[in-house]
C-alpha positions in Angstrom: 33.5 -7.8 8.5 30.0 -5.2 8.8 31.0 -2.4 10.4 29.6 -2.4 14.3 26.2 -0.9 14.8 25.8 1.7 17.4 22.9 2.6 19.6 21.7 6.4 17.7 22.6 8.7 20.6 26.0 7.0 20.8 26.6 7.6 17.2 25.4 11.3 17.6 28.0 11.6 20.2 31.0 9.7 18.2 30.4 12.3 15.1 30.0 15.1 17.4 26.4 16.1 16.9 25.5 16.1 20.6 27.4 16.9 23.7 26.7 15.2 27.3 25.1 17.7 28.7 22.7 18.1 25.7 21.9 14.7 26.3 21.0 15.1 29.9 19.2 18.1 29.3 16.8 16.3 26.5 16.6 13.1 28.7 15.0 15.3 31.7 12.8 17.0 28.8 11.4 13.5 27.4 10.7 12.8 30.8 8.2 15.3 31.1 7.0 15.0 28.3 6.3 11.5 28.3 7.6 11.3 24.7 9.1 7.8 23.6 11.2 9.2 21.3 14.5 11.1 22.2 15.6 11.7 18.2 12.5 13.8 17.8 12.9 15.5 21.5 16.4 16.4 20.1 15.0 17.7 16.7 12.5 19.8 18.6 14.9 21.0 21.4 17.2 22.3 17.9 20.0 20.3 19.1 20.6 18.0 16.4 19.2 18.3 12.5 16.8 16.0 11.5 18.8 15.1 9.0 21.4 13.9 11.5 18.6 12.0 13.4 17.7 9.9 10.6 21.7 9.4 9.8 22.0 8.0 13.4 18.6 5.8 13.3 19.9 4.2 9.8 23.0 3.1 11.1 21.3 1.8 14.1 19.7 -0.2 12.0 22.1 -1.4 10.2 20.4 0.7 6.6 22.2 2.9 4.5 20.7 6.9 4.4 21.1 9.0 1.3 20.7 13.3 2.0 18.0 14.0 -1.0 18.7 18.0 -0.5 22.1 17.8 -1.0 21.5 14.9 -4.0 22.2 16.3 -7.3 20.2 14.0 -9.7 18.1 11.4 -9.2 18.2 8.2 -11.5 15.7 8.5 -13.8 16.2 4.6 -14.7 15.1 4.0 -10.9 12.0 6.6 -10.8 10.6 5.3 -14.1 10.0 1.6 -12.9 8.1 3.3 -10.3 5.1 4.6 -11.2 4.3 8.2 -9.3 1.1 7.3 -7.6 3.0 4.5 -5.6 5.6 6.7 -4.4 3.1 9.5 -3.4 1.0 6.8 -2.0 3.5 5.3 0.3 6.0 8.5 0.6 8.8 6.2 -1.2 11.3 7.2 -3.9 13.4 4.9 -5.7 17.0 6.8 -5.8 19.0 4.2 -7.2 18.9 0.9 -9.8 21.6 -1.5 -10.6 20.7 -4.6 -12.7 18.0 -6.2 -10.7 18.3 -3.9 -7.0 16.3 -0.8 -6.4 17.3 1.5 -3.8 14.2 2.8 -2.3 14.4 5.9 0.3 11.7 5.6 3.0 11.0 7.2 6.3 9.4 3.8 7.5 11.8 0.4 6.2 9.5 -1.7 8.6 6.1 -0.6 6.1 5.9 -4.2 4.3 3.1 -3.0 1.8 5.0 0.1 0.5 8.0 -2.3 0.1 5.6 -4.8 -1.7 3.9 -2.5 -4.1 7.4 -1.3 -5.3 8.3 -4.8 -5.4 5.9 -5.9 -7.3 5.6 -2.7 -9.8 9.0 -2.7 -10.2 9.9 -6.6 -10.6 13.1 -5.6 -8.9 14.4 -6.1 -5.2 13.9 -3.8 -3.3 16.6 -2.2 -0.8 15.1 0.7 1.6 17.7 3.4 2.6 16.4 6.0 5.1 15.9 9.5 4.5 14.3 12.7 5.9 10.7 12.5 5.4 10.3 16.2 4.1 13.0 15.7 1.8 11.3 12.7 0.3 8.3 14.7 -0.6 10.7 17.5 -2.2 12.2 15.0 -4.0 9.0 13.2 -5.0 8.3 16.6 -6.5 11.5 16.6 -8.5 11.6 13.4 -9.8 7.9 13.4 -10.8 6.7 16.4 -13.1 3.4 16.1 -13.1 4.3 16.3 -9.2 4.4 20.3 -9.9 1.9 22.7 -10.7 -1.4 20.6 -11.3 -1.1 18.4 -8.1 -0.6 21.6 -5.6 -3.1 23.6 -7.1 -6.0 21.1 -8.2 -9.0 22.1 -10.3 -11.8 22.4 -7.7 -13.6 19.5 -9.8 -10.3 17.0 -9.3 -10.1 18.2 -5.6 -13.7 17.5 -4.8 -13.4 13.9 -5.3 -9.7 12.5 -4.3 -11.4 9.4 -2.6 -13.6 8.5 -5.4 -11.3 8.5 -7.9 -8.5 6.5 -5.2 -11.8 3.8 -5.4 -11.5 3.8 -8.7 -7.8 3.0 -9.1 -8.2 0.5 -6.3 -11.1 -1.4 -8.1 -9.0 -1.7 -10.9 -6.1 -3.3 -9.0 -8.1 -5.8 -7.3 -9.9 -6.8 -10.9 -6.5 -6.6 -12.7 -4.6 -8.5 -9.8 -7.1 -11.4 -10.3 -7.2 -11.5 -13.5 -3.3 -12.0 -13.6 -3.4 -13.8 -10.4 -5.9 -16.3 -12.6 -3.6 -16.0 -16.0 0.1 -16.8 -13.9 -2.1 -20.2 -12.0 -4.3 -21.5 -14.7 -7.9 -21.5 -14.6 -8.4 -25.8 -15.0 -6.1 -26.6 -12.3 -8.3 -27.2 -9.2 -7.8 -25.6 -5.9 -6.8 -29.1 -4.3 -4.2 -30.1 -6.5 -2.1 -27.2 -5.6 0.7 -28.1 -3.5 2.1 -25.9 -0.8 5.2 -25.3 -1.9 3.0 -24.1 -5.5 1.1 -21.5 -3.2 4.1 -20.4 -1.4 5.4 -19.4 -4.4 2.3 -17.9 -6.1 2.6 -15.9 -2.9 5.4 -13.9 -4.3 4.1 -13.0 -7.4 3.0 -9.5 -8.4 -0.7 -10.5 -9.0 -1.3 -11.9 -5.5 1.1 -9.5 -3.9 -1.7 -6.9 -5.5 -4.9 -8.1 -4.4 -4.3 -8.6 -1.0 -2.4 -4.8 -0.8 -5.3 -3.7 -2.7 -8.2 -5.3 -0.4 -6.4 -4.0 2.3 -6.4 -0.2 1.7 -9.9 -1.1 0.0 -11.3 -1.6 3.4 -9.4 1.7 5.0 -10.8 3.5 2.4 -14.6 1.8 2.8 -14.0 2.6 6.8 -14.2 -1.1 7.8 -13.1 -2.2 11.0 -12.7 -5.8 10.0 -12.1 -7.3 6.8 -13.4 -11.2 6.4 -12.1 -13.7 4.1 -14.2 -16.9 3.5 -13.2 -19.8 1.5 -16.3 -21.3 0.3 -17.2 -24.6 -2.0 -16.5 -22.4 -5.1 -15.4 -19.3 -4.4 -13.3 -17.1 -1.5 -16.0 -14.6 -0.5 -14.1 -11.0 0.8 -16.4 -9.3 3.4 -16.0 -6.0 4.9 -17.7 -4.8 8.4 -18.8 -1.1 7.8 -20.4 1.2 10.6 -20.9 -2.6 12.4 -22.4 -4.3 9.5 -20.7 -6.8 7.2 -21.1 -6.1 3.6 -19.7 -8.2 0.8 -16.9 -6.7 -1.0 -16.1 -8.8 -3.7 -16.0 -12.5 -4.6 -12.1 -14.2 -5.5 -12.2 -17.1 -7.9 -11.5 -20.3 -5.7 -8.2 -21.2 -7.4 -6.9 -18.3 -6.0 -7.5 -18.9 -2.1 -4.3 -20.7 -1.4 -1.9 -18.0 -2.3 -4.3 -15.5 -0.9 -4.5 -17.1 2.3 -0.7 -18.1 1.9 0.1 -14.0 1.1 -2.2 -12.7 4.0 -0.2 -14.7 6.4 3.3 -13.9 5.2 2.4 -10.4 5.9 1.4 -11.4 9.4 4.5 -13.3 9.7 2.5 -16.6 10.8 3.3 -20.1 9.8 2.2 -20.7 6.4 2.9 -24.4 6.6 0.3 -24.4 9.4 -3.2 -25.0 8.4 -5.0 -26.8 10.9 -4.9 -25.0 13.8 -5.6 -21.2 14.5 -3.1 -18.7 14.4 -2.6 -15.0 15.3 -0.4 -12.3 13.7 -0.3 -8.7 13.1 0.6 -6.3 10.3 1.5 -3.0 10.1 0.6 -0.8 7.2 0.8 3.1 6.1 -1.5 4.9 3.7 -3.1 8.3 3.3 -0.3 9.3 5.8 -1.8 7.0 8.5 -0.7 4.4 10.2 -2.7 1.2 11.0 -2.7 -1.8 12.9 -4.0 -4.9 11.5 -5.5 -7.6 14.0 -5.1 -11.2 11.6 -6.9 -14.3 13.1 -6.6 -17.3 11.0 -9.0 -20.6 12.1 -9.6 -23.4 9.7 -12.4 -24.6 7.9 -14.1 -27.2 5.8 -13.3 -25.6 2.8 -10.0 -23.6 3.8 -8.8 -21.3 6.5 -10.6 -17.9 7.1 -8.8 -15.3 7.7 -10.3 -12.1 10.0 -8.4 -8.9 10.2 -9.2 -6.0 12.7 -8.7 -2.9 11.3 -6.7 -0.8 14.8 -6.4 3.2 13.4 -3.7 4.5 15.9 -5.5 7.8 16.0 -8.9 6.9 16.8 -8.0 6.7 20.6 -6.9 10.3 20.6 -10.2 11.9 19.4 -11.3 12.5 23.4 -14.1 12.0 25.7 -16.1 14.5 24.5 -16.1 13.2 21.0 -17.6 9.3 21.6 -21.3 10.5 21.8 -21.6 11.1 25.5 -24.6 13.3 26.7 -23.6 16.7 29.0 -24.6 15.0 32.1 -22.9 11.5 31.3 -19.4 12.9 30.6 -19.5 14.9 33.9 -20.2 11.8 35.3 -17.5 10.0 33.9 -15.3 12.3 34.3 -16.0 12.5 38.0 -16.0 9.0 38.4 -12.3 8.6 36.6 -10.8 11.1 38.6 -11.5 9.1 41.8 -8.0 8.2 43.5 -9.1 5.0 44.1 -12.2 2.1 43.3 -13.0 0.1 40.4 -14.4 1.5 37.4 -16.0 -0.9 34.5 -17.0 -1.1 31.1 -19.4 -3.4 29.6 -20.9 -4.6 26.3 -20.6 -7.3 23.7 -17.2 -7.7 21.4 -17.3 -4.8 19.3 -19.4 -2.4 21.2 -16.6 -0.1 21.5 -15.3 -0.2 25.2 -11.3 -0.3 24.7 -11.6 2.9 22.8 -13.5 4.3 25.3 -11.2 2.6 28.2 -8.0 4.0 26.0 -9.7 7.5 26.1 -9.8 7.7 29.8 -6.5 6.9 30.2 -5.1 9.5 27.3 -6.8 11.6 29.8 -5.6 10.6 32.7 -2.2 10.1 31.3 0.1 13.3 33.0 3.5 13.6 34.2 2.0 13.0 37.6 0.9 9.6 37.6 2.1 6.2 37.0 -0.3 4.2 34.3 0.1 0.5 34.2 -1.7 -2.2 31.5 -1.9 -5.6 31.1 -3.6 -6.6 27.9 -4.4 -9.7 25.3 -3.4 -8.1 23.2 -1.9 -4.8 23.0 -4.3 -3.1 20.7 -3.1 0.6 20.9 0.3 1.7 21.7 0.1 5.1 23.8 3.2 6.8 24.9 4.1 7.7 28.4 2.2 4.2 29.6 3.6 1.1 30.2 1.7 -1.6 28.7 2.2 -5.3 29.2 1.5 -7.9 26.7 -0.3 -10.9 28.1 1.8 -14.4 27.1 0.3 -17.7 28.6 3.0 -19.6 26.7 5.6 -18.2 29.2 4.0 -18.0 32.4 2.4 -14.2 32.2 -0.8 -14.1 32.3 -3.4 -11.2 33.8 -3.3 -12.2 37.6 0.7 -12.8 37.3 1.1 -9.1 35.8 -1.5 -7.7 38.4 0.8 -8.8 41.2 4.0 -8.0 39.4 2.1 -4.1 39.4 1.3 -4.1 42.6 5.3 -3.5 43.4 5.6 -1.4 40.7 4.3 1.7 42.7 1.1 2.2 40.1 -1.7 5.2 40.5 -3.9 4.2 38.1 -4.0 0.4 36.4 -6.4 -1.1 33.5 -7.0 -4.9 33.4 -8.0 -5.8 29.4 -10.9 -7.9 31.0 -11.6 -9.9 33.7 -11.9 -13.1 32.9 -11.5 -15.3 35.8 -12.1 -15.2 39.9 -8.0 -15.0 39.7 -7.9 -11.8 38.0 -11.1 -10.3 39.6 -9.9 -10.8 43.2 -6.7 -9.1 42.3 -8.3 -6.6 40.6 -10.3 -5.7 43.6 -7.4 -6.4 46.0 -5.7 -3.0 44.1 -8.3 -0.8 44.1 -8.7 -1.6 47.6 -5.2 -0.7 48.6 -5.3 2.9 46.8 -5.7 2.4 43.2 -7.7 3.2 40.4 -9.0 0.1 38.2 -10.4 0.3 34.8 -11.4 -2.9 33.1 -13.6 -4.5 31.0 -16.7 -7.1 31.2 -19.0 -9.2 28.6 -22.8 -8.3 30.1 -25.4 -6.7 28.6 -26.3 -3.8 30.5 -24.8 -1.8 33.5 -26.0 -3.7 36.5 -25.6 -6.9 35.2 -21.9 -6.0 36.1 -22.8 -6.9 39.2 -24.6 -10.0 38.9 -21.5 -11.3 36.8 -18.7 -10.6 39.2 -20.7 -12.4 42.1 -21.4 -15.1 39.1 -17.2 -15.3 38.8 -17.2 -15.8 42.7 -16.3 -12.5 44.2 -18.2 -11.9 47.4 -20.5 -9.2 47.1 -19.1 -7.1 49.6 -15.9 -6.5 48.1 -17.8 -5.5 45.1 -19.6 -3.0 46.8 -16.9 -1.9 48.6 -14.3 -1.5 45.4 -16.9 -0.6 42.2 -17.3 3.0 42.1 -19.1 2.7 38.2 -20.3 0.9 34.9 -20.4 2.0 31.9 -22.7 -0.1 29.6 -22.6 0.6 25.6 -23.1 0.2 22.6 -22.2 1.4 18.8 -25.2 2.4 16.5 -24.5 3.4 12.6 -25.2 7.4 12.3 -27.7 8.7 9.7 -25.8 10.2 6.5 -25.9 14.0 6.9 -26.2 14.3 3.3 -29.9 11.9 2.3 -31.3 11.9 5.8 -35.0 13.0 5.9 -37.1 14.0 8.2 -40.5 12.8 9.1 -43.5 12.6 11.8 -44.9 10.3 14.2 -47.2 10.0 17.5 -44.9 10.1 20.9 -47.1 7.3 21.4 -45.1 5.1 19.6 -42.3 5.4 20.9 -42.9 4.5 24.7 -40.8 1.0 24.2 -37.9 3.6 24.5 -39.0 4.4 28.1 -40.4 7.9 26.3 -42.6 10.1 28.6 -45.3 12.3 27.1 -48.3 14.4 28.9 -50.0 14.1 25.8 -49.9 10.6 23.5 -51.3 12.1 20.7 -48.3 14.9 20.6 -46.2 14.6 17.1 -42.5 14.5 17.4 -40.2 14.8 14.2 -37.6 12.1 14.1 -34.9 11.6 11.1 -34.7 8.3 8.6 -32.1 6.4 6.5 -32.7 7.3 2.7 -29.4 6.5 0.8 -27.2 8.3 -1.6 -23.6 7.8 -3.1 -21.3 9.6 0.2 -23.3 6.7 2.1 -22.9 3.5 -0.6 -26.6 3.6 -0.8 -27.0 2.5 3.1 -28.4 6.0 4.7 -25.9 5.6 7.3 -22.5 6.7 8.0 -20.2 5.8 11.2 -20.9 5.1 14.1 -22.4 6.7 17.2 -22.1 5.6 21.1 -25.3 4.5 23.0 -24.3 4.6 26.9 -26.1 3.4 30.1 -24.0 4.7 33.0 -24.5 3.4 36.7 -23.0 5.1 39.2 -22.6 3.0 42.5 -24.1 5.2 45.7 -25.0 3.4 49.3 -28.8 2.0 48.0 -27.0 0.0 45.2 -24.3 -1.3 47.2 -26.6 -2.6 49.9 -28.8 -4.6 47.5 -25.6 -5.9 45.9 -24.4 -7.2 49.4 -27.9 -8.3 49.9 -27.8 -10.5 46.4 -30.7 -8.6 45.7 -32.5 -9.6 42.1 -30.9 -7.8 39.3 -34.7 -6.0 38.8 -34.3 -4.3 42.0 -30.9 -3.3 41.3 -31.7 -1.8 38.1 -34.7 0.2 39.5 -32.6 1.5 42.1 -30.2 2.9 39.5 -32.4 4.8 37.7 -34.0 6.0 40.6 -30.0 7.3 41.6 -30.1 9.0 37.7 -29.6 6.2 35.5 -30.7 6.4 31.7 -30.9 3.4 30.3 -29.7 2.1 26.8 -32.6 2.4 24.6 -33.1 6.0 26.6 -29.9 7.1 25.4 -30.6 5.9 21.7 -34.0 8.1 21.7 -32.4 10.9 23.1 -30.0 10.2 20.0 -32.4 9.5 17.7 -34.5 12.9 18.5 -31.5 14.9 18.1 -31.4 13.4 14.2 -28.3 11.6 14.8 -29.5 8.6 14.5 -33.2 6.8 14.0 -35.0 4.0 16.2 -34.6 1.2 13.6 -30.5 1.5 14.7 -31.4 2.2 17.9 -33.9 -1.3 18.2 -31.1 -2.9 16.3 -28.1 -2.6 18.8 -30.0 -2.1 22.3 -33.1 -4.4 22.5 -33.0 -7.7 23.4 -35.7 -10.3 24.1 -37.6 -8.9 27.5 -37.9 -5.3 26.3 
């Protein structure tokens, strides 16, 4: 019979580790801190070990835990079917091996692609046991000499080019995984004639466990936010979008797609049986000592199912207002605007333009002990603590307007819709911020004022929107011009008046920055990404010609006449400052009118 699982601060407790009234005391501590996790409140509060911690979580969860500082001698049969750069790459260590079982300590058991990669290294199966994270990388040390010495103290040539030479040992997995991949399925057997329960299987072999691990952390380290996979007549073409533009990565014989396909959604944990309808997943993955979520979409096509996975970096929502590109005068705005107690703040833009992170960042910054921050969302994209965050799920009955009322008797300050998609959810929405509540959500138009427009469009009479919207914030993301080719060159002012540029003199010379190309940029001239913002902020002018159903024309002009600066104004004001030039700019902001 297994021995009963306990919940970790129980444990603590049975084994004396922690009194009551060191519990109470770090309960009222995580409250104030917002922190989500009491094991680390306790760690920091010096009231239990760390190492004690992680003895409590294992048994929680049902895992065994081994104490690498007090471990005498690792088994070297275990460390050598492991080869070093895995276990530094994934903070693993294989402690024990019996027959065909390995015994691998980890901080994270729930990171599939570290258990993968030592799966498929080793040929063994793998069993994680939990240990202290610092310990691991002492012991990583120990078991691995060439662990000491060279790796702490690198030559300045070897540490000048850590991500180049990572490319390098990725490009060689992902050519040596398909060439094995192609050896272990047989070039002459055609793609159709493979069976599912043959690709299943092929799934689970070391190539194909390989090549999609190593087009994964491919893409992290190209900086792609999406990664596409194509099945085509006679080949699976890999695509990765970079800085907003897809690129092609690499091309994957066509014999291979099944178990490809078949291995991508194993690690989503969606229905591999299931190939004629679309299906969503998610998988979580650890390298470079971040964590990422991936987004998977599957839909089907003539030729096979595509699969389209959004690239989420947990940290990117915590780089801050100040950080997204905003101009002096728009972030006081903003800021302004968000610290309203009440009223309905929006962003807009097409998919991809960049307005959840800047939605998330508002609310990291509004997120205090003081106030009560509720989401609904389809789906949960980032995970931030001290905010409860609801899940949208049609299937059982929840969708936005039945969370928005279910908030409403929560007791919220502050509440963000994921988007407004329906005169349901709008007239909730609205009903909110009109009761004393701050709203943030999100719509699909292309510039600020046609916020307007689109809400009255859904249905919503115009007063309430004049009433409740207090601002919208239109954007977009333009590719930044690679510090390290840009160059600079001349041209009349003249020139640029599409931008809404204003010159005394149109013969005046202004100096303006272009894409070149060089190795840091993959031969592009551009490197990430830059915001391009239009801000509207709602005053008594606007809201009368909103009530009025005024023309959106009239709208706009009174905007700009309240301080507006439109999209393409923000992208010259970008582009003069070198950060970016007016091909980009053209690119992401004009559309047909301009």
């Amino acid at each position: 019979m297994a021995a009963q699982r306990l919940p970790m601060v129980q444990y603590l407790m049975n084994r004396g580790y922690l009194k009551p009234e060191q519990l109470e005391e770090a309960q009222k501590v995580q409250k104030q801190t917002n922190n989500p996790d009491l094991g680390r409140v306790l760690i920091e509060l010096g009231m239990v070990g760390e190492r004690e911690v992680t003895e409590a979580r294992a048994q929680e969860m049902g895992l065994g835990f081994v104490d690498l500082d007090r471990m005498q001698q690792i088994d070297t049969s275990a460390v050598n079917v492991v080869p070093e750069r895995i276990a530094k790459l994934h903070g693993v260590l294989p402690v024990r091996k019996d027959g065909m079982s390995l015994w691998l300590a980890t901080s994270n058991p729930n990171n599939i692609q570290a258990l993968d990669d030592v799966r498929m290294v080793s040929g063994c199966r793998v069993i994680p046991v939990l240990a202290v994270p610092g310990a691991i990388e002492d012991a990583i040390r120990r078991a691995y000499p060439s662990s000491t010495g060279g790796a702490a103290t690198p030559e300045p040539a070897q540490a000048a080019t850590p991500a180049a030479q990572q490319a390098t040992n990725l490009s060689n997995d992902i050519r040596s995984a398909i060439a094995g991949a192609q050896i272990a399925r047989g070039r002459d057997i055609a793609e159709e004639e493979m069976a599912e329960q043959d690709a299943e299987k092929m799934a689970e072999q070391a190539p194909i466990i390989r090549l999609a691990n190593a087009l994964i952390q491919q893409a992290i380290l190209d900086r792609a936010s999406d990664i596409h996979v194509e099945p085509m007549q006679r080949a699976v073409r890999v695509r990765y979008r970079i800085d907003g533009v897809l690129m092609e990565a690499m091309t994957v014989p066509r014999n291979l797609m099944a178990p490809l396909i078949s291995r991508l959604k194993i690690m989503a944990d969606m229905n591999i049986a299931e190939r004629r309808i679309p299906q969503d997943g998610r998988i979580e993955v650890r390298t470079q000592g971040k964590e990422y979520d991936l987004r998977v979409s599957s839909i089907p096509c003539p030729f096979g199912e595509k699969i389209v996975m959004r690239i989420l970096d947990k940290s990117s929502v915590m780089i801050g207002l100040n950080k997204l590109g905003f101009t002096d005068e728009n972030l006081a705005q903003l800021e302004e605007l968000v610290s309203q107690p009440n009223g309905m703040f929006l962003s807009t833009g097409p998919t991809g333009s960049g307005k959840t992170t800047t939605q998330y960042s508002v609310l990291n910054k509004l997120n205090t002990i003081g106030v009560n921050i509720l989401t609904v969302e389809d789906p949960i994209e980032y995970q931030l603590p001290g905010i409860s965050q609801v899940q949208v799920n049609r299937k059982a009955g929840l969708s936005f307007a039945t969370a928005l009322r279910a908030f409403l008797r929560q007791d919220p300050d502050i509440i963000m819709v994921g988007e407004m998609r329906d005169l349901e959810t709008a007239e909730i929405a609205i009903e909110s911020s009109l009761t004393g509540h701050l709203v943030l959500s999100t719509l699909h138009t292309n510039d600020a004022p046609s916020a307007t427009i689109r809400m009255i469009d859904m249905g919503v009479e115009p007063y309430l929107i004049s009433a409740t919207v207090i601002g919208v914030l239109a954007q977009r993301l333009g590719r930044r011009l690679c510090n390290e080719c840009k160059e600079p060159y001349e041209m009349k002012a003249i020139e640029l008046r599409r931008f809404g540029m204003t010159m005394e003199n149109p013969d005046e010379i202004v100096q303006l920055y272009r894409a070149v190309g060089c190795e840091a940029c993959r031969q592009t001239g551009y490197k990430g990404r830059i915001g391009i913002y239009e801000l509207m902020v709602m005053n008594a002018e606007i809201a009368e010609l909103v009530v009025r159903r005024a023309p959106l024309a009239d709208i706009k002009e009174a905007a700009k006449a309240n301080g507006m600066k439109e999209l393409r104004e923000d992208g010259l004001h970008k582009a003069l400052l070198g950060i970016t030039d007016p091909a980009e700019v053209r690119r992401v902001v004009f559309t047909a009118g301009f």
